[in-house]
N, C-alpha and C positions, 0 to 999 in steps of 0.2 A: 049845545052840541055834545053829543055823547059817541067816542070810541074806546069800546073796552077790549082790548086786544090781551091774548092769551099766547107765549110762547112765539113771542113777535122779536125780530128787529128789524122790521121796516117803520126805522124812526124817521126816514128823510123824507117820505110822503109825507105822514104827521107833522114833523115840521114844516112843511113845505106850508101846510095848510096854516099853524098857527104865528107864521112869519106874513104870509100872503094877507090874513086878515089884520096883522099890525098894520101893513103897509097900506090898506082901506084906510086907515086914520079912526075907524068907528073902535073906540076905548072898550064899548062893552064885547066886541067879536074875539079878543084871543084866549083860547083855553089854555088851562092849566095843563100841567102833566104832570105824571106821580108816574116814575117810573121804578119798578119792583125788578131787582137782578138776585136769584138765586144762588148761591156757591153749593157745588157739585150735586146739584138735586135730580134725578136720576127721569126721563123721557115716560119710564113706567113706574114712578113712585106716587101720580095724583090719577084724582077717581076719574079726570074728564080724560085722558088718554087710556084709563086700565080701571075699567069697572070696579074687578077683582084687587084691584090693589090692597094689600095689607095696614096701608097707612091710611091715616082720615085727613085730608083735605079740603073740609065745604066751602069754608070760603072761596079757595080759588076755584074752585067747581063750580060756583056762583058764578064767581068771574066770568069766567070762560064760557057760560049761558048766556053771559048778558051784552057777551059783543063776537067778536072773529078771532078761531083760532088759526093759528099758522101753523101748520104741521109738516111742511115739507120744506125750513128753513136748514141750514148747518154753521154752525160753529166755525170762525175764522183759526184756528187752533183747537188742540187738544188740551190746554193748561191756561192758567187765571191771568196772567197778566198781559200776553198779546189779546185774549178772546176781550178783556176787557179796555186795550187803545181799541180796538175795532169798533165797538159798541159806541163807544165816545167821540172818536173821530170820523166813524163812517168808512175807514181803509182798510184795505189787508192789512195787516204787523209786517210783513214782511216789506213794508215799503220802508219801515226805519229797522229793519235785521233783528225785529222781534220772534225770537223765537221759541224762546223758552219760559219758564216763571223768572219775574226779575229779583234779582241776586240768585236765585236758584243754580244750582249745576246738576248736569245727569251725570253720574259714572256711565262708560259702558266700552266697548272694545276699540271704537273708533275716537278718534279725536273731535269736539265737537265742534262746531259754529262759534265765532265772539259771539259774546253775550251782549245785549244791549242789555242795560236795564233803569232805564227809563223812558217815560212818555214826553218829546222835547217839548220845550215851552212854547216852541211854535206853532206846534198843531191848534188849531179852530178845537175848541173840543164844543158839544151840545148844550153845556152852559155857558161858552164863554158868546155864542152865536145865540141863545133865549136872554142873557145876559142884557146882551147890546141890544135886544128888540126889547126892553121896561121889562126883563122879569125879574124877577128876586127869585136868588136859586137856591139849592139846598143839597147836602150831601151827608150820608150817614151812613156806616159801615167800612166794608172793606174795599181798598183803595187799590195799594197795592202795585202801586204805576212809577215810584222814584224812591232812591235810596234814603232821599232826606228833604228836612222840611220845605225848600224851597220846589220841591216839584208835589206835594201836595197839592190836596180838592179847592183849597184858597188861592193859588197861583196858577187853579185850570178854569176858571169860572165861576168859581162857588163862593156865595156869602157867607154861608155858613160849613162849617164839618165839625160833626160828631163823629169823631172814633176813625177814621181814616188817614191811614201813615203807609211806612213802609210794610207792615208785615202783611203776609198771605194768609194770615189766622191769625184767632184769639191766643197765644202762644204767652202773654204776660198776665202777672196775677193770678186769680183761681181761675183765667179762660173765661169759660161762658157765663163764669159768673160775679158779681161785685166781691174786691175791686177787684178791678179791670188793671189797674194800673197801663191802660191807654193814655200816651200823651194828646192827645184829638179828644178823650171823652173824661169830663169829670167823676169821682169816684161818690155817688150820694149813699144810697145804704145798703148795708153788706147782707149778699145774696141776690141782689139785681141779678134777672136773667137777659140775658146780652141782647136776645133778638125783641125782647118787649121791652127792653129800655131805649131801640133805635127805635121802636114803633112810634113809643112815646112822644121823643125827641120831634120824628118827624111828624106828629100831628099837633102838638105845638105849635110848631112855624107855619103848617098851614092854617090853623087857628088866627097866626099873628099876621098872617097875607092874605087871608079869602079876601079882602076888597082888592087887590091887584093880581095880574097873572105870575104863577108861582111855576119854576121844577121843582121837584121835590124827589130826588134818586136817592132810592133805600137800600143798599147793598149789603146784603147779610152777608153775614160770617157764615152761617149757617146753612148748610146743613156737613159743611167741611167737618175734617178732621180738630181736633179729637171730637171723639164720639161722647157730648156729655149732656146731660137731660133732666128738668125736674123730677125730685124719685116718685112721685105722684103719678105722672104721667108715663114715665117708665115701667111701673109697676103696674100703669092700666093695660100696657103692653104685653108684658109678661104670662098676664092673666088673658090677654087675649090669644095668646099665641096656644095656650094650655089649652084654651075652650075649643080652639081648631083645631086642634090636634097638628101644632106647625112647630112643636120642638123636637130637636134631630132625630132624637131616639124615638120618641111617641110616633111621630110621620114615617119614618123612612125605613128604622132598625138600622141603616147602612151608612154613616157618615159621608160616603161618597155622593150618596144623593143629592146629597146639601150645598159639597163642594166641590166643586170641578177642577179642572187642572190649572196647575199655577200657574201664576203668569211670568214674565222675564225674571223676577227678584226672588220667585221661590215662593212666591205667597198665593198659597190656596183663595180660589175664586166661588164669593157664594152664590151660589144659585136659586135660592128662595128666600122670598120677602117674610123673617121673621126676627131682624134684629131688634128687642124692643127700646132698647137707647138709641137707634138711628129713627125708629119709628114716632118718636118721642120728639125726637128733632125736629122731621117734616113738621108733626101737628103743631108743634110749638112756634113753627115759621106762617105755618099754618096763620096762626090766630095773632101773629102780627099782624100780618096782611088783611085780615078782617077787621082789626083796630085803625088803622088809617083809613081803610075803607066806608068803614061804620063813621070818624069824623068827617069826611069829604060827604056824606049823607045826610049829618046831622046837619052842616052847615049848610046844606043847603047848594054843595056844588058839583053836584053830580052830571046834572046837562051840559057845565062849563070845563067837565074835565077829562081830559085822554090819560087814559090807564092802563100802562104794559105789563105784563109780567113776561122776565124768562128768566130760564137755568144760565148758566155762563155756557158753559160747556158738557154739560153730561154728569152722568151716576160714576160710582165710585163703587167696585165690586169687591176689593179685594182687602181694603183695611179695616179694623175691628177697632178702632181706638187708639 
């Protein structure tokens, strides 16, 4: 059985299917899932929505040839940590007065909402319900659902978590790169890049589960804030942006062109795809996603497994790093 779903979250059809064949009793009918959640990766940053896009994306472009995309879903919120109880529990946020990022505060004129800021233990979440149906689950990235360890990926359904706590970003150690000094991910050798060592991690455990049905949720940090990037790769950017003629002054002569009016905080909004350290990011989340992809291929579990990708919530216009 093969669904490759692109910019999805109709998880509970999916589910529905891979619960319904547990309950057949037939061992070999339930498929795996690998589910791919991008952080702030923008609706027009991949080539299967925006020909012209500036970034390189083949694998997920691959993707998204090779099964259904969903293009007229939205976002249960505007910010990571309601859009992500949503995704996990299947609810609005707003049924537990999720409203905001958790521990997060806005300033602004008005006085705000209480804050929740966490996902209660209560909730069903998608591994604790694949869990209880024989799967072995898996969680890697950003979490970002409880202030502390006991509301963690291991007291929501998951056997395993690499790198998932309370923060909203790579914000400890060198960030996107080893260490880490994450307490959820060990520190092996310095310079590890953040979104290929969750790649890693998670085709491991599918390695160490292809003979039983697996989740395996890969939650990048990436393509969030800070803006940080192999310089290899950023420099392939740089040089691209030069060859198109898409740096400010060579395009436009007008800086305005580039950037539009500010938004609430004051901060200028860009309006052309030429940043080459955010461009460096997508490819790099990029060629995650082709590595778990390329192991669920080599093993041999391609017909046995449903594969989602989406963004959380949307692109990010306005921060540079």
């Amino acid at each position: 059985m093969l669904i490759r779903s692109f910019l999805s979250l109709a998880l509970l059809p999916l589910l529905a299917i891979a619960t319904s064949s547990l309950a057949t009793g037939d061992e070999n009918s339930p498929p795996n899932v690998v589910f791919f959640l991008v952080d702030d990766l923008g609706y027009m940053d991949i080539g299967a929505n925006n020909p012209d896009t500036f970034y390189e994306t083949p694998n997920i472009d691959q993707l998204s040839k090779s099964g259904t995309r969903f293009t007229d879903g939205y976002a249960a919120n505007p910010v990571c940590s309601p859009t992500r109880y949503s995704i996990l529990t299947g609810k609005y946020p707003t049924r537990v007065d999720a409203t905001n990022f958790f521990t997060g505060t806005r300033p602004g004129k008005f006085r705000p909402a209480p804050l929740n800021n966490r996902m209660p233990l209560e909730e069903v979440t998608l591994a604790e319900l694949l869990k209880a149906s024989g799967y072995a689950t898996f969680f890697a990235g950003k979490w970002h659902l409880g202030p502390s360890e006991e509301y963690w990926p291991e007291h929501q359904g998951f056997d395993v978590n690499q790198g998932g706590h309370n923060a909203g970003g790579p914000y400890s150690g060198k960030r996107y790169f080893s260490p880490f000094e994450n307490p959820r991910l060990e520190d092996n050798t310095t310079g590890e890049h953040l979104p290929d060592r969750l790649a890693k991690e998670a085709s491991k455990f599918i390695d160490q589960h292809k003979d039983e049905p697996f989740l395996a949720y890969l939650s990048f940090y990436s393509v969030h804030t800070p803006l940080m990037a192999p310089p290899e790769l950023v420099q392939k950017y740089k040089d691209k942006a030069k060859r198109l003629g898409l740096t400010d002054k060579e395009a436009f002569g007008e800086e305005e062109k580039v950037w539009g009016k500010a938004d609430w905080k004051g901060r200028p909004v860009r309006q052309l795809q030429s940043h080459a350290t955010y461009a460096a990011m997508v490819e790099a989340m990029d060629r995650a996603v082709g590595r778990v992809l390329k192991q669920i291929d080599d093993l041999g579990l391609t017909e046995e497994t449903i594969v989602i990708l989406t963004s959380d919530n949307g692109g990010l216009s306005t921060s540079e790093g």
